[in-house]
C-alpha positions as CSV (number, residue, x, y, z in Angstrom):
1,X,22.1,14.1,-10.7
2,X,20.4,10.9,-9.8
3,X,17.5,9.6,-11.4
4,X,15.4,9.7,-8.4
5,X,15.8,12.9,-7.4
6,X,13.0,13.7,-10.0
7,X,11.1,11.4,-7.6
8,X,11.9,13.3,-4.7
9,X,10.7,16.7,-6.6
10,X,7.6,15.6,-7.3
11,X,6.8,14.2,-4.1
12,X,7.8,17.2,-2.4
13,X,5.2,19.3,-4.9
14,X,2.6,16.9,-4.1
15,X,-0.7,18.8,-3.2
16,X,-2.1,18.9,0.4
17,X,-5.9,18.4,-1.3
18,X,-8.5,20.3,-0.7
19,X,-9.1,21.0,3.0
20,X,-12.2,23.8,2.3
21,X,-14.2,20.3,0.7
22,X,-13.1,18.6,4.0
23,X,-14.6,21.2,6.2
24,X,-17.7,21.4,3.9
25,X,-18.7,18.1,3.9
26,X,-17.7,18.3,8.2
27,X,-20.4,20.8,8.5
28,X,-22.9,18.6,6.0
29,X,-22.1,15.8,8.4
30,X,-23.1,18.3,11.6
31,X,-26.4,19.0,9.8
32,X,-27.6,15.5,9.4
33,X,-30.8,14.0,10.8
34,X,-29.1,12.4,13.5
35,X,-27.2,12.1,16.9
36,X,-23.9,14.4,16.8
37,X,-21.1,11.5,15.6
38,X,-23.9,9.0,15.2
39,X,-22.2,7.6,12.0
40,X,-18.5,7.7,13.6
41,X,-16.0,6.9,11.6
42,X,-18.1,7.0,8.4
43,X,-18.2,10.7,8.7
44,X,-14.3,10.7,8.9
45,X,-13.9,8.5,5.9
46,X,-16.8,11.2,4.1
47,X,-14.3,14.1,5.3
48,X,-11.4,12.3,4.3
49,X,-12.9,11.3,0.7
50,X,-13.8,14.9,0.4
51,X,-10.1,16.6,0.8
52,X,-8.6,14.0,-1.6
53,X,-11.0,14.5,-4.5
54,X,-11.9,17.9,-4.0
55,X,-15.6,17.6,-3.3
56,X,-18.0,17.9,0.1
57,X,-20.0,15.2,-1.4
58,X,-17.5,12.8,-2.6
59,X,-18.5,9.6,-4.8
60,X,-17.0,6.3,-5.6
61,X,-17.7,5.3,-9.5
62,X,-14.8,4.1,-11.4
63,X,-13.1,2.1,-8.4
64,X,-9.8,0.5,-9.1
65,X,-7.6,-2.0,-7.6
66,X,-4.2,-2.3,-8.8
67,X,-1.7,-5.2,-7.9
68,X,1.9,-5.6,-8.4
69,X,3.8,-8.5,-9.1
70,X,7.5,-8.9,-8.8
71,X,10.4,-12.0,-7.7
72,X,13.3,-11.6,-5.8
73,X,16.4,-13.1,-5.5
74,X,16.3,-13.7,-1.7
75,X,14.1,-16.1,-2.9
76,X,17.5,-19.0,-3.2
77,X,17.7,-18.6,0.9
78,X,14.3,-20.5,1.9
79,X,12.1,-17.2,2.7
80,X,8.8,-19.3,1.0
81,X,6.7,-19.6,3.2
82,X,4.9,-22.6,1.8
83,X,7.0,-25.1,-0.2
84,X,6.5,-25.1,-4.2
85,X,4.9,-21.2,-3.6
86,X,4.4,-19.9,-7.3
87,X,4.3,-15.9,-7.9
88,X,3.6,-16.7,-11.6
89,X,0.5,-19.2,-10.6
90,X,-0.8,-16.3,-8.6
91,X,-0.5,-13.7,-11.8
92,X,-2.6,-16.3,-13.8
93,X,-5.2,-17.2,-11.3
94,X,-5.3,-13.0,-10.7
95,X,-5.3,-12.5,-14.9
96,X,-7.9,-15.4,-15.8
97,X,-10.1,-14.3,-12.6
98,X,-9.7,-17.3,-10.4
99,X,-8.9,-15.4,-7.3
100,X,-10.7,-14.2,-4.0
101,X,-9.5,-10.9,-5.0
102,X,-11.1,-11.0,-8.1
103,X,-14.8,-11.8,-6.7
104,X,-14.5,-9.1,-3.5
105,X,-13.2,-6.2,-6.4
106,X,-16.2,-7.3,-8.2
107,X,-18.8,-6.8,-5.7
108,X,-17.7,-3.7,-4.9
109,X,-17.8,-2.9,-8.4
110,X,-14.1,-2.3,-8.6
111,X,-12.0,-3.3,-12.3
112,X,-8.7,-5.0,-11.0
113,X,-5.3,-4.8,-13.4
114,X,-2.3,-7.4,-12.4
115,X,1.2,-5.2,-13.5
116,X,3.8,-8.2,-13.7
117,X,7.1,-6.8,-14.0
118,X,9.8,-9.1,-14.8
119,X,8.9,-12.0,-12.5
120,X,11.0,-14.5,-14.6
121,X,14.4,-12.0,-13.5
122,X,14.4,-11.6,-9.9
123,X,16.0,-8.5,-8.5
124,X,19.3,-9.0,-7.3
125,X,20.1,-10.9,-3.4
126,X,20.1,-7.6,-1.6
127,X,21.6,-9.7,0.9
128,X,24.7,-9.2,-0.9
129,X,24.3,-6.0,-3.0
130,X,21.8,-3.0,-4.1
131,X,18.3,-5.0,-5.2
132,X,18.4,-2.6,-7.7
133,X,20.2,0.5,-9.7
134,X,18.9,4.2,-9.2
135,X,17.5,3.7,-12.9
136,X,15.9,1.0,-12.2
137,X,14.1,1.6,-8.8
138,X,13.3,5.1,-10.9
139,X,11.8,3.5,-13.7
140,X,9.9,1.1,-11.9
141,X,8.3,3.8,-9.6
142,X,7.1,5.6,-13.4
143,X,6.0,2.5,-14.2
144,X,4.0,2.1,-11.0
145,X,2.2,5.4,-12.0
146,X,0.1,3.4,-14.7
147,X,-2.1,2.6,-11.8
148,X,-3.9,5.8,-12.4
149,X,-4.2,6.0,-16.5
150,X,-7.7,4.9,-16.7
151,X,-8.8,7.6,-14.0
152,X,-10.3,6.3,-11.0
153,X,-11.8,7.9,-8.3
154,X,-10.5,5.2,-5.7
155,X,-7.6,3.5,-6.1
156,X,-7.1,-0.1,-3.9
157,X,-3.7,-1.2,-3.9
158,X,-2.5,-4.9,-3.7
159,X,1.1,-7.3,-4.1
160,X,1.9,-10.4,-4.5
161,X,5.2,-12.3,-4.6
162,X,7.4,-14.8,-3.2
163,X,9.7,-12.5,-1.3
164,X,7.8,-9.7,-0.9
165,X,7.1,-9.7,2.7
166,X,11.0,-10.2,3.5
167,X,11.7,-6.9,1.4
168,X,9.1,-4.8,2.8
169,X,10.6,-5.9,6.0
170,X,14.2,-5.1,5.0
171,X,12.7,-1.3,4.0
172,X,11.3,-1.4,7.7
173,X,14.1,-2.1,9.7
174,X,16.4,0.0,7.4
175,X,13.7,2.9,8.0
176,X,12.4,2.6,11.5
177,X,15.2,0.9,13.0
178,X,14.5,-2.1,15.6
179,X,16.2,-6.0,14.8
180,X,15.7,-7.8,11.7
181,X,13.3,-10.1,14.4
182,X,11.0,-7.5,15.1
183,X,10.3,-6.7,11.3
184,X,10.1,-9.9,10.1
185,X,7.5,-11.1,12.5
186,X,5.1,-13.4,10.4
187,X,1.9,-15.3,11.2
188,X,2.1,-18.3,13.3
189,X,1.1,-20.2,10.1
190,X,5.0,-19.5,9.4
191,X,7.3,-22.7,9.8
192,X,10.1,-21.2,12.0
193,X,12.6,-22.2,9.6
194,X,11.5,-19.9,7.0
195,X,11.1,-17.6,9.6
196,X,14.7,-17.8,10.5
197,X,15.9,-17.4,7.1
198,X,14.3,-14.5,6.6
199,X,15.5,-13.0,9.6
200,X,18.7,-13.7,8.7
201,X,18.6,-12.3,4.7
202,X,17.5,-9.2,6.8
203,X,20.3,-9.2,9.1
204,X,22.7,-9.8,6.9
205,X,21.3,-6.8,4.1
206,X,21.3,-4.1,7.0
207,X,25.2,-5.5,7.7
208,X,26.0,-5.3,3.6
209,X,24.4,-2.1,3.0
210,X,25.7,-0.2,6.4
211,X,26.3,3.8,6.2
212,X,24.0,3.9,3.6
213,X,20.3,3.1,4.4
214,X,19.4,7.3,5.6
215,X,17.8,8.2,2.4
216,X,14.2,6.4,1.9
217,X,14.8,5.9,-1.6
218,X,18.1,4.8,-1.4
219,X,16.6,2.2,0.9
220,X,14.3,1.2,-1.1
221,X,16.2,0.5,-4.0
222,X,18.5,-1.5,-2.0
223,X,16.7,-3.4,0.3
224,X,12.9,-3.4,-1.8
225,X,12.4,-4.6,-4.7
226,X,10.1,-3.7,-7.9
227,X,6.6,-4.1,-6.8
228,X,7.5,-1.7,-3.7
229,X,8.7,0.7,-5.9
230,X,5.8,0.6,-8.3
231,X,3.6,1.0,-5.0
232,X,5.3,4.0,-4.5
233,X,5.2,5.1,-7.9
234,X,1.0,4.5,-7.2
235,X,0.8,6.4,-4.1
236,X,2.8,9.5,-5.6
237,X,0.6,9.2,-8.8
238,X,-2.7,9.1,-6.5
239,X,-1.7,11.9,-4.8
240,X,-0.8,14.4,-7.9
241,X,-4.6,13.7,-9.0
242,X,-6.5,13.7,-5.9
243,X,-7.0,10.2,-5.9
244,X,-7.8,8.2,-2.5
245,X,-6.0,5.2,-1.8
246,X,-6.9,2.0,0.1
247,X,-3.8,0.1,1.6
248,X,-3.5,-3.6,1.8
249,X,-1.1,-5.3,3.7
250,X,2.2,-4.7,5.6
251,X,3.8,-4.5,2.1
252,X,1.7,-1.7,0.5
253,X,2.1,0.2,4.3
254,X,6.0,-0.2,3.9
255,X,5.4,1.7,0.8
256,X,3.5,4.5,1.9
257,X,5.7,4.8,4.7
258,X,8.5,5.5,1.9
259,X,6.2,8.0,0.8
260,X,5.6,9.8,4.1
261,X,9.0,9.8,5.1
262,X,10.4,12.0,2.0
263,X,7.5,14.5,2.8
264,X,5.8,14.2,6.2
265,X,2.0,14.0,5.3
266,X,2.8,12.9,1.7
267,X,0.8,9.8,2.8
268,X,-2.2,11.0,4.0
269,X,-4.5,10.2,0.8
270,X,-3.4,6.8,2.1
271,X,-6.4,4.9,4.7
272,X,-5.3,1.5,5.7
273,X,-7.8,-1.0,4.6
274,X,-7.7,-3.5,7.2
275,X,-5.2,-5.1,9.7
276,X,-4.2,-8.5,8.6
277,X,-2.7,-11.3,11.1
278,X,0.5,-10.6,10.4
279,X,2.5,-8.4,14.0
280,X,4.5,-6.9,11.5
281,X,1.6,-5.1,9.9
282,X,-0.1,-3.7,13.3
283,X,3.4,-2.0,14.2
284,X,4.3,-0.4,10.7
285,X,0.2,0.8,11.1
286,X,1.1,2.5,14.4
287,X,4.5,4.2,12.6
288,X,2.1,5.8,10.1
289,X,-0.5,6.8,12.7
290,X,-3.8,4.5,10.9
291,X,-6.0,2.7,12.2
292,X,-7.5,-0.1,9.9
293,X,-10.9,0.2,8.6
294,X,-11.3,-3.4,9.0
295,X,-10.1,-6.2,11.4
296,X,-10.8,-9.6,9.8
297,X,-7.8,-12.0,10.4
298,X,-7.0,-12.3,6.4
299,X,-3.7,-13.8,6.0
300,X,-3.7,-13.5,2.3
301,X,-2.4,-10.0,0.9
302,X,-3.2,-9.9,-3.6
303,X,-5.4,-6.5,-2.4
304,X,-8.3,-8.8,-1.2
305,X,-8.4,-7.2,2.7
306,X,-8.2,-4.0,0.9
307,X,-10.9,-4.5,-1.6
308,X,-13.2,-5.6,0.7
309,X,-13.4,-2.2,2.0
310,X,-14.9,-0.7,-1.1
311,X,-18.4,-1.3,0.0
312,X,-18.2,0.6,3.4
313,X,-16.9,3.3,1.7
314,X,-19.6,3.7,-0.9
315,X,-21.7,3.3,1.9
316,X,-20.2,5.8,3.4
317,X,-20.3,8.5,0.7
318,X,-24.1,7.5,-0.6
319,X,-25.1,8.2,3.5
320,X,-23.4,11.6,3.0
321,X,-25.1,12.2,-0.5
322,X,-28.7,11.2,-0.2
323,X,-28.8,12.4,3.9
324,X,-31.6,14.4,4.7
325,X,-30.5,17.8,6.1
326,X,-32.6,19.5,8.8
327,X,-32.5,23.1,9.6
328,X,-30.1,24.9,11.9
């Protein structure tokens, strides 16, 4: 028995929420003072708030934002994309509060936790072999779980680490098929060098790991690395306890799109928080079927797109909560 298959279990238990709160707080939304759909998509984010924590007037008190940290060992073929990048500077400016991330989680009133896991030994080149054992990738989705121990009732979800973006586009191409080209494609702030190399550490892992890439978490722990698994470990975790999530970049999509392919719909807690300039994001957003809450250009990923999207849904939620209702 592998060690992820008690992954796969529990995903496949995972609870579809609670869809008579949804259609509540739908017909609280049609009995607002106000013009049918006047508040548009805030009335869909209410509805959707509503099925994942059970409620038709849903609330957002004890908001979260959770990042993962990880290195890889593609890192030896150039993939950088800025020369003398530091995942480890990142953790510390993140820890000590020095971050943009940090300032937009705090004005949405939202407590942030870094999990570093290991970023002084990088997963393995999964250029050249599995990123990481079944144990590991299962451990480090458990691990990812920890997201939720302190019991919010939003959970933002963030990455950061040199490497990152060349996994989650390994998991891409290995899931959704297409060139290593199409997946890779980076911002234009991208020298094309590094842009080649990572094109080619993709190629080369969907050559090496051939004939065995059609099981999503046998793709993952070949082609991901740790912080994708602990996303996925989040997402599953979030779901169990009715918890909404807020997606940041293409990485954290890549993850729930490991999520939603081992149970279709096991990603539907999941809302994209915003679209950032990266191609790559926009086309793994049209695989899962979202459509970004925000559209603001951000090329940075640490959950700060993602955070910023706390406020609108509050907003959201107090609009729902305080309405005035008329009469029928």
């Amino acid at each position: 028995m592998s060690p992820l298959d008690d992954i796969r279990a529990l995903v496949e238990s995972a609870p579809d929420g609670d869809l008579a709160a949804k259609q509540s707080a739908i017909e609280r939304q049609n009995h607002l003072r106000q013009a049918p759909g006047g508040l548009g998509r805030l009335s869909e984010i209410v509805a959707w708030m509503a099925q994942w924590q059970g409620t038709p007037i849903p609330k957002i008190e004890r908001p979260m934002v959770a990042i993962y940290a990880s290195s890889h060992g593609i890192t030896k073929h150039g993939v950088a994309s800025q020369p003398g990048a530091n995942t480890k500077r990142m953790v510390e400016m993140l820890r000590t509060g020095g971050a943009a991330t940090n300032h937009i989680a705090a004005a949405g009133g939202a407590g942030l936790r870094v999990f570093e896991m290991a970023i002084e030994k990088p997963t393995a080149d999964f250029s050249e072999g599995p990123a990481m054992s079944e144990k590991e990738c299962a451990a480090t989705i458990a691990f990812g779980m920890e997201a939720i121990a302190e019991k919010p009732d939003l959970l933002v979800l963030g990455e950061t680490g040199i490497g990152g973006g060349t996994a989650a586009a390994a998991v891409a191409c290995a899931m959704f098929g297409g060139n290593a080209t199409y997946w890779v494609r980076a911002g234009a702030w991208v020298p094309p060098e590094v842009v080649e190399a990572r094109v080619e550490v993709v190629r080369k892992a969907m050559e090496t790991h051939r004939g065995q890439l059609s099981d999503p978490l046998e793709i993952l722990r070949r082609v991901g690395g740790r912080e994708l698994a602990a996303l996925v470990g989040a997402i599953i975790a979030a779901r169990m306890q009715g918890i909404p999530v807020i997606l940041d970049v293409f990485s954290t999509c890549v993850a729930a799109s490991v999520v939603h392919a081992l149970k279709s719909g096991g990603a539907d807690h999941c809302l994209a928080g915003h679209l950032s300039s990266e191609p790559a994001h926009r086309a793994i957003l049209d695989r899962l079927s979202q459509k970004p809450l925000l559209d603001l250009g951000l090329r940075c990923s640490e959950g700060a797109g993602a955070s910023a999207t706390i406020g609108l849904l509050k907003a959201a939620c107090a609009a729902n909560e305080h309405a005035d209702i008329g009469d029928d």
